[in-house]
N, C-alpha and C positions, 0 to 999 in steps of 0.2 A: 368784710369782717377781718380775714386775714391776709389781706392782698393790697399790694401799694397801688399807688396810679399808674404805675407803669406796670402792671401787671403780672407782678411778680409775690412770692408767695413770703410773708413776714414768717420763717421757721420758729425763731424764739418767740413770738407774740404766738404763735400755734403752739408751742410745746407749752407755753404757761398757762395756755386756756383749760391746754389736757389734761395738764394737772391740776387747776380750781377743781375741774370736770370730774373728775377722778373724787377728788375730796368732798365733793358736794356728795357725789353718788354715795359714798360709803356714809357720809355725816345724814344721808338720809334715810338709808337702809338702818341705821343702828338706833336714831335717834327721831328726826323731824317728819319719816315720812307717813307713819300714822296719826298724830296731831296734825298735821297740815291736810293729810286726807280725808279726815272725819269732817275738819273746816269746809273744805270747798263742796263735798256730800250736800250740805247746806243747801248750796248754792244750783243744786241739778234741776234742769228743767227743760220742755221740749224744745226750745233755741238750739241748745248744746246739740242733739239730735241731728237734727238740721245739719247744721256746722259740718258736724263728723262726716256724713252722708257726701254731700258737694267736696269735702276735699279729701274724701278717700284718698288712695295711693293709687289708685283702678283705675280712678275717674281724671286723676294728674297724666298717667303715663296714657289712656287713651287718648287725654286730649290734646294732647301736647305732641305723641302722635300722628293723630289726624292730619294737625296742623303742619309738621315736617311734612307728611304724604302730600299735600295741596302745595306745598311749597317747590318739592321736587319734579310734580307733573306742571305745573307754574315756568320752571324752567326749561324745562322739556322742551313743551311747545313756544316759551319766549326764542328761546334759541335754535328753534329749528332743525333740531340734531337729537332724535332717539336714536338708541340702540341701531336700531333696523335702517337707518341710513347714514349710519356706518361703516360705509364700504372697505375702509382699508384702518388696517392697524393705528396706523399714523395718527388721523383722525380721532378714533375711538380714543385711542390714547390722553389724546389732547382734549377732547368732551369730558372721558371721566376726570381728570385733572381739574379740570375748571370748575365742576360738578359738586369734587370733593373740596375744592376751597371757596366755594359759597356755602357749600350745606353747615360744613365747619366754624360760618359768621353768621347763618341762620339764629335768630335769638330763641325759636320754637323750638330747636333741637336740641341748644344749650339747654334749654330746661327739662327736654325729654330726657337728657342722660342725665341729669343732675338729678330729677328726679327717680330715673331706674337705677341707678348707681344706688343713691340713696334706700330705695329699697333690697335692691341685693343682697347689701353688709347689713342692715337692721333685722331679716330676714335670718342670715345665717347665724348672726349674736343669740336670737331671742331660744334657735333653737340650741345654743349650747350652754346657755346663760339656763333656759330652763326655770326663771323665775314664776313661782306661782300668783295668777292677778287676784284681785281685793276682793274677788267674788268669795274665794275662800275665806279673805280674815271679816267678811262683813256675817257669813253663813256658818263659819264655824270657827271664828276666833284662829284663824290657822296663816301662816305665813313660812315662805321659805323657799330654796333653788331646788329642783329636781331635774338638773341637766343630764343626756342629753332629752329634747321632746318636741316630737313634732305637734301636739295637743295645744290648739289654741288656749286650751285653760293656764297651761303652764308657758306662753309666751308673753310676758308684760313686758321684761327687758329688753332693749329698750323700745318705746313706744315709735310703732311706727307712720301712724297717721301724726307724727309731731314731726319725725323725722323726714320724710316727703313733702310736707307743707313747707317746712323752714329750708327745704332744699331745693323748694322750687319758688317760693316767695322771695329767698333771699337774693337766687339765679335775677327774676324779675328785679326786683330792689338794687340790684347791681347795670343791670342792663337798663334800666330808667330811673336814675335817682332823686329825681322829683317825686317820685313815688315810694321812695325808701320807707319813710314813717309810718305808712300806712301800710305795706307790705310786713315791714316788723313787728307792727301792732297787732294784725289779723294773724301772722304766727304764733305770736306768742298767744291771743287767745283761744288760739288753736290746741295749743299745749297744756291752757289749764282747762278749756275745756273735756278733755281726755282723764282728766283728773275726778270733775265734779260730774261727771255721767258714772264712773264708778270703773273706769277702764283699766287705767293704767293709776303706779305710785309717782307721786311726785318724783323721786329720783329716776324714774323711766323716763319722765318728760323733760329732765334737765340733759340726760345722756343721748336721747332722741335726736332734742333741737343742736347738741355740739356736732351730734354725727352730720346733720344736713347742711349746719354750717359751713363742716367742712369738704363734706362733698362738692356744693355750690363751687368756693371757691378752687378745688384742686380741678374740678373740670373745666371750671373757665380760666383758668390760668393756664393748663395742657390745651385746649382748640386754641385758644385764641394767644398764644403763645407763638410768637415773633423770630 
């Protein structure tokens, strides 16, 4: 999204996004995000459910995880050199080295920290941000920030199952581009599905997908950074 082919990071095409980003947020907080909410309400059904469940933020960072851990004992044994037989400085030196610039070209890791990145910052927003979610304005007409809060009910800002998917979809969409369209397509349905279960406001989910955007690309821009 915001990175050339040579992988390097587009700053002004990033700062202009921030700012749609930004304007979108505020033009929905004040105006579109209750009319477009009540719209996709419509729209709720057990699919959306589903959806949420498999691409948790839990189910991103364990699996993705996993996959680094098989990856790591994969080399292990490829290369003949744990820990334990290495006998001298020298060596070990030279194992962990090698070690840390494959795990670094690894595409499963790429996605692990793009994804735990991605939840970190969404994480520490939602609890200073303090925005109240739609369960209140559906049950008692009520809307509004109550920063600071660690109370799920007061974390909608920004959505973080949108934020995680688009941070790790986008990660994949980049590292196999043949698969781009379908990677962006299942994010973004990812993001309004978050909507039409009754989760998150529309402007959660437009702040969400810019945070994991940009997560994607400053993490594979830093590894794999030349």
């Amino acid at each position: 999204m915001f990175l050339t082919a040579n992988n390097e990071i587009k700053w002004r095409k990033m700062g202009w996004a921030a700012l749609i980003t930004a304007v979108l947020v505020m033009c929905g907080i004040m105006w579109f995000d209750k009319p477009l909410f009540l719209f996709l309400r419509e729209f709720d059904c057990g699919f959306w459910k589903y959806l949420d469940v498999i691409f948790d933020g839990k189910v991103w960072i364990f699996g993705s995880f996993v996959a680094v851990l098989v990856f790591c004992i994969k080399k292990c044994v490829k290369t003949d050199c744990s820990f334990i037989k290495c006998a001298n400085r020298l060596k070990f030196s030279a194992f962990l080295h090698n070690f840390l610039v494959n795990i670094k070209n690894n595409n499963a890791f790429l996605i692990f920290c793009s994804v735990l990145g991605a939840g970190i910052v969404v994480r520490v927003l939602k609890i200073f941000i303090g925005r109240a979610r739609p369960i209140f304005f559906e049950a008692l007409d009520m809307t509004g920030f109550f920063p600071p809060s660690l109370d799920w009910a007061f974390n909608s800002m920004p959505s973080g199952h949108t934020a995680v998917s688009f941070a790790g979809l986008v990660m994949v969409g980049m590292l196999a581009p043949k698969y781009k369209v379908l990677t962006w397509t299942l994010a973004i349905v990812i993001g309004v599905s978050r909507i039409a279960v009754g989760a998150h406001w529309p402007s959660d989910v437009i702040l969400g997908a810019f945070i994991g955007m940009v997560i994607a690309d400053i993490v594979k821009w830093k590894l794999l950074k030349k």
